[in-house]
C-alpha positions in Angstrom: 0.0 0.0 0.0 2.5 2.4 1.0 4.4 1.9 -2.6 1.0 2.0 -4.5 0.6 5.9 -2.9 4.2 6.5 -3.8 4.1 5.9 -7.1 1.1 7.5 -7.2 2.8 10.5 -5.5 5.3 10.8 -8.3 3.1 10.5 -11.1 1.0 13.5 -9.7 4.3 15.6 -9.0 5.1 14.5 -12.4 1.7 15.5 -14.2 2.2 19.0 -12.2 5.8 20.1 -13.6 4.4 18.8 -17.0 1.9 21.2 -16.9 3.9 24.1 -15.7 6.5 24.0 -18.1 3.5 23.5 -20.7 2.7 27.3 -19.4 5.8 28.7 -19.4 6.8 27.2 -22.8 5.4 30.1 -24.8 7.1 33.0 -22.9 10.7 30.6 -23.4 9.9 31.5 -27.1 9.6 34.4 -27.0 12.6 37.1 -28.4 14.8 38.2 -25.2 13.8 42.2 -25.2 16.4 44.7 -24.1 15.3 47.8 -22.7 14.2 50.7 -25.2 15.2 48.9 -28.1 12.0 48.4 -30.6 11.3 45.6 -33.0 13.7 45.3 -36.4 11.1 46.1 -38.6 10.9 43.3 -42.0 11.4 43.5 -45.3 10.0 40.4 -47.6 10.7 38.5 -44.6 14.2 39.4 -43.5 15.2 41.6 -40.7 16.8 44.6 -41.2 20.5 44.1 -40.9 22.7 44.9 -37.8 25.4 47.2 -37.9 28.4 48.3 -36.2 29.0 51.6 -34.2 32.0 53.2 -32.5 30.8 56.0 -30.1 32.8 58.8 -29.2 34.4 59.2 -26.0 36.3 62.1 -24.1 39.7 61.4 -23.5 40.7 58.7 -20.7 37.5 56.8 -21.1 37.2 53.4 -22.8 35.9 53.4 -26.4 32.6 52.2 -26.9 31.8 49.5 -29.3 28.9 48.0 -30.3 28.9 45.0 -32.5 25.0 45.0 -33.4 23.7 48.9 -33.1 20.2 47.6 -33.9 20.2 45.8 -30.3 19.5 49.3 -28.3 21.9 50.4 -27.8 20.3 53.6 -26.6 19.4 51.8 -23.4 23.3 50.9 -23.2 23.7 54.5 -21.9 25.6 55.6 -25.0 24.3 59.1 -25.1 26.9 61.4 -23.2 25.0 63.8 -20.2 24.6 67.4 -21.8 25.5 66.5 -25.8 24.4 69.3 -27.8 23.9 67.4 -30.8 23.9 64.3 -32.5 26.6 63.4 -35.3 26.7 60.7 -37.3 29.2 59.1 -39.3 28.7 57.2 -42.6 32.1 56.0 -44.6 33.6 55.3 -47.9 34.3 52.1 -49.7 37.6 51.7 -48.5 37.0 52.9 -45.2 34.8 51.7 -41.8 33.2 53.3 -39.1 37.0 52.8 -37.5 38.3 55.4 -39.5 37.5 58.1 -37.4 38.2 56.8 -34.5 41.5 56.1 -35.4 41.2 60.0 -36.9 40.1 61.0 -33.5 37.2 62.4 -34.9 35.2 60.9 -32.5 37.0 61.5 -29.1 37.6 65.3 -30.2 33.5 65.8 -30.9 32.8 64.1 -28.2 35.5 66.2 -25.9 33.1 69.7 -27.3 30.0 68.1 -26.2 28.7 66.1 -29.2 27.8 62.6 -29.5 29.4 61.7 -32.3 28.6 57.9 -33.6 30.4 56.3 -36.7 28.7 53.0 -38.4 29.9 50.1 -40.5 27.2 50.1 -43.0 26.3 46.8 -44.5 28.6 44.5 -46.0 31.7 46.6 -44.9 33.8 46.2 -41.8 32.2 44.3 -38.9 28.8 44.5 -40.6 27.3 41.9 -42.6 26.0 42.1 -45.8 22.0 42.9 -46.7 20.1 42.8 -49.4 17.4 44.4 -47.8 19.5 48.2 -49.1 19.6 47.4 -52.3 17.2 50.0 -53.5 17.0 54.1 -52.8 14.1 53.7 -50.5 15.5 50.8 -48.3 18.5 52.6 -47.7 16.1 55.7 -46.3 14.5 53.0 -44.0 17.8 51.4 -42.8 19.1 55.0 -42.0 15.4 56.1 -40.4 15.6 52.6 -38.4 19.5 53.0 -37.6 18.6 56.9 -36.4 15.5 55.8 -34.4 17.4 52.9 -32.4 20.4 55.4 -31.5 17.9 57.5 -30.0 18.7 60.5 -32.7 15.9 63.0 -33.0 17.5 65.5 -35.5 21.4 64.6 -36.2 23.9 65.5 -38.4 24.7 63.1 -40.9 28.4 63.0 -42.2 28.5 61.4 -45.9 31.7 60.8 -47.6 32.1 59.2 -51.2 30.5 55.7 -51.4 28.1 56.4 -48.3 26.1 59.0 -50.5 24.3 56.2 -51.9 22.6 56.3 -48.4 22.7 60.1 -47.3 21.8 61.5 -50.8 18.3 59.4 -50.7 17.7 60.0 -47.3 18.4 64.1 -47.6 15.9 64.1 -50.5 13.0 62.4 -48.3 13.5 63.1 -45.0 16.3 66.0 -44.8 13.6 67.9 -41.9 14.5 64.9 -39.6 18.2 66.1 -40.0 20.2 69.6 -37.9 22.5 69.5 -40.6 24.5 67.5 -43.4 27.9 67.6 -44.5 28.8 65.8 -47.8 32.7 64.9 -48.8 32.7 64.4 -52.3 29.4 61.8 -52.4 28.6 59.3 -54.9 25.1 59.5 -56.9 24.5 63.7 -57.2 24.0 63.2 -60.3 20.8 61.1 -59.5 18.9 64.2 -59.0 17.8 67.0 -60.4 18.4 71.0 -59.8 15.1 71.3 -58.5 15.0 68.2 -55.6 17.8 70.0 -54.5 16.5 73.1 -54.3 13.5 71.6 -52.0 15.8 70.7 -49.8 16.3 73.5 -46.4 18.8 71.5 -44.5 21.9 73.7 -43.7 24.8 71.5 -45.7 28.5 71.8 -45.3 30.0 71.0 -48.9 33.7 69.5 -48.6 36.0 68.2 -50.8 39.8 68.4 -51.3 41.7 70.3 -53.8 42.9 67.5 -55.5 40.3 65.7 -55.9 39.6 67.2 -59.7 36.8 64.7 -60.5 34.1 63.1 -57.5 34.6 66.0 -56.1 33.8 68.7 -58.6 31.0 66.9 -59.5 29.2 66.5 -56.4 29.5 70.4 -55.8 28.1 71.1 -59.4 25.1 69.0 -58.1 24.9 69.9 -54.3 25.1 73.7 -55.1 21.8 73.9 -55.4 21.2 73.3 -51.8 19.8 76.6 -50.4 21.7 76.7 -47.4 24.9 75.1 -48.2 28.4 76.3 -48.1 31.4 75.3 -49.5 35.1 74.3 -47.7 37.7 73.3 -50.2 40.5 71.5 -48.1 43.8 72.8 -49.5 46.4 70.1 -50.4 44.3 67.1 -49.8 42.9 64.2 -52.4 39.7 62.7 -52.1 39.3 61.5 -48.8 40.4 64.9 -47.8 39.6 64.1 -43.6 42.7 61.2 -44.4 45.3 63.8 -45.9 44.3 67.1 -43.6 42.4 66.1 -40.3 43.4 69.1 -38.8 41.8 71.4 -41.4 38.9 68.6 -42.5 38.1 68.9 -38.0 38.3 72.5 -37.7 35.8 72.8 -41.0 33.3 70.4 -39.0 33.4 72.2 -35.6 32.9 75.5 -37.1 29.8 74.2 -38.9 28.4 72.3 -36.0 29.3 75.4 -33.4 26.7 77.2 -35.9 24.1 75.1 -36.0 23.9 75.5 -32.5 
């Protein structure tokens, strides 16, 4: 008798876990959620693609990297206490959001107050590749999605060369949702006309270098019809003109940014 309730006992303690992890299956399922971050939003199916960010950081404190920016990193606390403004930094087809920190773009914005933020866009440094930025208006989304999950209301967005196949779109369509943008001899101006341009009132830094007689040229025939633009020609420097003059291609950028504010 006393084995009959036993066995009895265990099959009722059995039938009871049984039935709690039945409950508690569906929660298990469920994606992990991190604090402030929201839902990648889909496209045919796929996910918008992660990306990698370096964040600014005064001098003596660790850098801060992020392998997958699309994971909130808002909520990671990378905004610094009283940034005027938000920068962010696209890069060229040779180049990665490490660029400028090794520049120290980064840590010198972010020493005046800024947050400054560089990404790996997709399929270049630590970023994988996505097909979901193939067209014009996917790469608007990814930079809405990429802006949204950094937390950035109205940033700066710093587009040099290859990277204008992003900013260029996204300045057409959404340049109120930007403080300011500063081109560096961008890709694809010749995609639109005199009189997109011309629709467009964000206040624009043109840059180029001085030897740079051909991408760069071009871009300011094309971004010169920007109504609030103005032009800095970096004396003695090629195409990536921030690589062969930082000192002039920085003090350019902070005298922009100190008048947007």
């Amino acid at each position: 008798m006393p084995l009959a309730r036993s066995r009895l006992g265990l099959l009722l303690l059995g039938a009871l876990l049984t039935f709690v992890v039945y409950l508690l299956l569906p929660a298990a399922q469920q994606e992990p959620h991190v604090a402030g971050a929201r839902p990648a939003p889909e496209k045919q199916g796929r996910r918008v693609a992660n990306v990698t960010v370096h964040v600014g950081t005064v001098s003596g404190e660790p850098p801060v990297f992020y392998r997958e920016a699309l994971a909130g990193p808002q909520a990671s606390g990378t905004a610094s206490p009283g940034s005027r403004l938000d920068v962010l930094f696209l890069h060229g087809q040779a180049f990665t959001s490490k660029t400028w920190e090794a520049l120290g773009t980064l840590a010198l914005l972010a020493g005046e107050g800024y947050r400054a933020v560089a990404i790996d866009l997709p399929g270049y440094g630590n970023s994988p590749p996505s097909e979901i930025v193939s067209k014009a208006q996917d790469r608007v989304a990814f930079l809405d999605y990429v802006f949204q999950e950094l937390g950035m209301q109205r940033p700066i967005l710093v587009s040099p060369s290859m990277s204008g196949r992003f900013a260029l779109p996204f300045l057409l369509a959404r340049g109120e949702h930007l403080a300011g943008f500063v081109p560096v001899a961008p890709v694809g101006t010749k995609d639109y006309t005199a009189e997109q341009y011309q629709q467009v009132q964000t206040p624009t830094l043109i840059m180029y270098g001085d030897r740079d007689t051909t991408l760069g040229p071009q871009a300011l025939q094309s971004l010169r019809h920007l109504p609030r633009h103005r032009v800095t020609m970096v004396p003695n420097a090629g195409h990536a003109c921030y690589l062969d003059k930082p000192e002039e291609f920085h003090q350019a950028l902070l005298g922009f940014l100190h008048q947007l504010n």
